[in-house]
N, C-alpha and C positions, 0 to 999 in steps of 0.2 A: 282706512282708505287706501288705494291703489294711486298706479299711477294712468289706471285705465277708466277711472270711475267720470261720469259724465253728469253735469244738471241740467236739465229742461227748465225752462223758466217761460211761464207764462201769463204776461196779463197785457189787455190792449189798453193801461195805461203808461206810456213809454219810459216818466220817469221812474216809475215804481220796475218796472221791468229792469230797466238799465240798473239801476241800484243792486240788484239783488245780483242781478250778472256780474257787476264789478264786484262786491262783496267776495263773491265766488271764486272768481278769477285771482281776486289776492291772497286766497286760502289756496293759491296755487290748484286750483281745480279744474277741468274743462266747463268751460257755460257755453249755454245757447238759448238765448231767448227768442221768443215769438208772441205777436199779435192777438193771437186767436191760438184756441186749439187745435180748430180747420189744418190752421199753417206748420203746429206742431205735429199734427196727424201726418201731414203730408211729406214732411220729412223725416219724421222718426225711421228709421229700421232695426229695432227688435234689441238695442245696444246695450247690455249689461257687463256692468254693476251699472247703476244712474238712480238718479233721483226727479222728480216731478216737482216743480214749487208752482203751485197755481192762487189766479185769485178767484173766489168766488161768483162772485158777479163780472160776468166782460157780455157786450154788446152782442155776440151771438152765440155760443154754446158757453155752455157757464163751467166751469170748474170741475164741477161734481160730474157735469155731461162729460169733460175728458175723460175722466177718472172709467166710467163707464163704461166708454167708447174701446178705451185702451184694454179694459178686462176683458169685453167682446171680443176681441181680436186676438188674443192668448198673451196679451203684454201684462203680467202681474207688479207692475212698478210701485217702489215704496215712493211716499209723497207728501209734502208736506201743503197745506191748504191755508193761504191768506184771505182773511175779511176783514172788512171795515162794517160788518154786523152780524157778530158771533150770536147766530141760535142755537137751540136744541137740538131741533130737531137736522139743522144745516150739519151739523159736529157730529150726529151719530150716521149720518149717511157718511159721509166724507171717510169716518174711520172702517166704517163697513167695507166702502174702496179701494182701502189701503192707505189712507191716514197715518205717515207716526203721527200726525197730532194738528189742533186748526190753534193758528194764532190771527190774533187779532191786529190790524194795521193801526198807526204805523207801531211796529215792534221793532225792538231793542237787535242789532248785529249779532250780538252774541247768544242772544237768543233764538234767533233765526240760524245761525249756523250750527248751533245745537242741533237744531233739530233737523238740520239737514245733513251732518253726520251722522247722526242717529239712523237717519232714510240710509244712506249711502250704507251703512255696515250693514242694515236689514235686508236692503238689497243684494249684498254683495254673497250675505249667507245664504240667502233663499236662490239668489243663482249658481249656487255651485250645487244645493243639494237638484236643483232643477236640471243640470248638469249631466251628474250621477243619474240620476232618474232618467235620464235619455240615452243615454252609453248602456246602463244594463239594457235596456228596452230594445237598444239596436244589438246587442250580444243576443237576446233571446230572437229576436227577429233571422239571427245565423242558423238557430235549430230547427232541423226536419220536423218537421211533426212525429214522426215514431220516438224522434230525442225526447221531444215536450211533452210526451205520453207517458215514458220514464221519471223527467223533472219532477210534474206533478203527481207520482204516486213516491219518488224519491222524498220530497216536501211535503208527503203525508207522513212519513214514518216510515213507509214498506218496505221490507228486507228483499233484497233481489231476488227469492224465491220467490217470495209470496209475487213482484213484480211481474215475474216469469209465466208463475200461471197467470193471472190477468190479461197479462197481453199475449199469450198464449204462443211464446217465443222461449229459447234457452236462455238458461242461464249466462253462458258466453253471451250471448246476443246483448245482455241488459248491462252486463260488464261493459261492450265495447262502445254502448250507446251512453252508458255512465259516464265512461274518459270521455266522449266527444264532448258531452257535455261540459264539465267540468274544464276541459281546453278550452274550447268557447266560449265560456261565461268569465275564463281567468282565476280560475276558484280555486282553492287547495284544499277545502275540508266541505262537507255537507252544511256545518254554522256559518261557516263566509255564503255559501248559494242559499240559503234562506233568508238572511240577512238582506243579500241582494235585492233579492226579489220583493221581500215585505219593504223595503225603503224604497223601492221600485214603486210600487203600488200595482202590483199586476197579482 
């Protein structure tokens, strides 16, 4: 855990909400609870590392619909899901959304903050490599296209000859488009710019 990490706490039962909030709060944590998911929609802004504790059934969008809602919208939030009527089929959707795991109400503090450090550290990895993933993507977004003509036959194997005829330019030419590259992307070796890029997803 950080000192940046955040919980979402939702259910529009107040005492079960507030419980969960205080729990949290004494684990020295930030909490924020809400009503509805509506009201948790409404204020979220995209804040990572965090965690999601929802309960299943509430009065108008139910749990699993946050969970949804929030993937719709590019928020990949780890989260943990409360019920007071653990199904099957309720538990394999939930984990599909990003589930660490559905407990059943009422459960046990220490069990509940298990599993909500568990969200917080899954969160906290999967935001930095999301991170990374977005800093290369804006490095490559710096390359001309005649660069990224280069990268990808660089990221095939091709020796700067073989690049040269291809793109039917000199050799200086593919050198001086190599170093731009290679400035731009922050790279020092051809394994660190493949690397990049394969953990990039591009």
């Amino acid at each position: 855990m950080n000192a940046h990490d955040v919980v979402y706490v939702v259910d529009d039962d107040a005492a079960s909400r507030e419980a969960v909030v205080g729990l949290v709060r004494e684990m020295g944590v930030e909490a924020h609870g809400f009503d509805s998911g509506e009201a948790m929609l409404e204020a979220y802004r995209g804040h990572r590392p965090a965690c999601l504790v929802t309960d299943v059934r509430m009065l108008r969008m139910s749990g699993l619909e946050l969970q949804e809602e929030l993937q719709r919208r590019g928020y990949q939030l780890a989260s943990v899901v409360l019920t007071g009527y653990a199904e099957t089929a309720v538990t394999v959707r939930a984990i599909k959304n990003g589930a660490i795991t559905l407990l059943e109400k009422p459960c046990k503090n220490l069990e509940l903050w298990d599993a909500i450090r568990a969200a917080l550290a899954q969160d906290a990895q999967q935001w930095r490599a999301d991170s990374q993933r977005r800093e290369v993507r804006e490095k490559l977004d710096l390359l001309t296209p005649s660069e990224k003509e280069v990268l990808d036959l660089m990221l095939a194997g091709e020796a700067n000859k073989v690049i040269a005829n291809r793109l039917d330019v000199s050799v200086r030419t593919v050198e001086v488009r190599r170093q731009a590259i290679f400035t731009k992307m922050q790279a020092d070796s051809v394994a660190k710019l493949v690397r990049m890029v394969v953990e990039a997803g591009v």
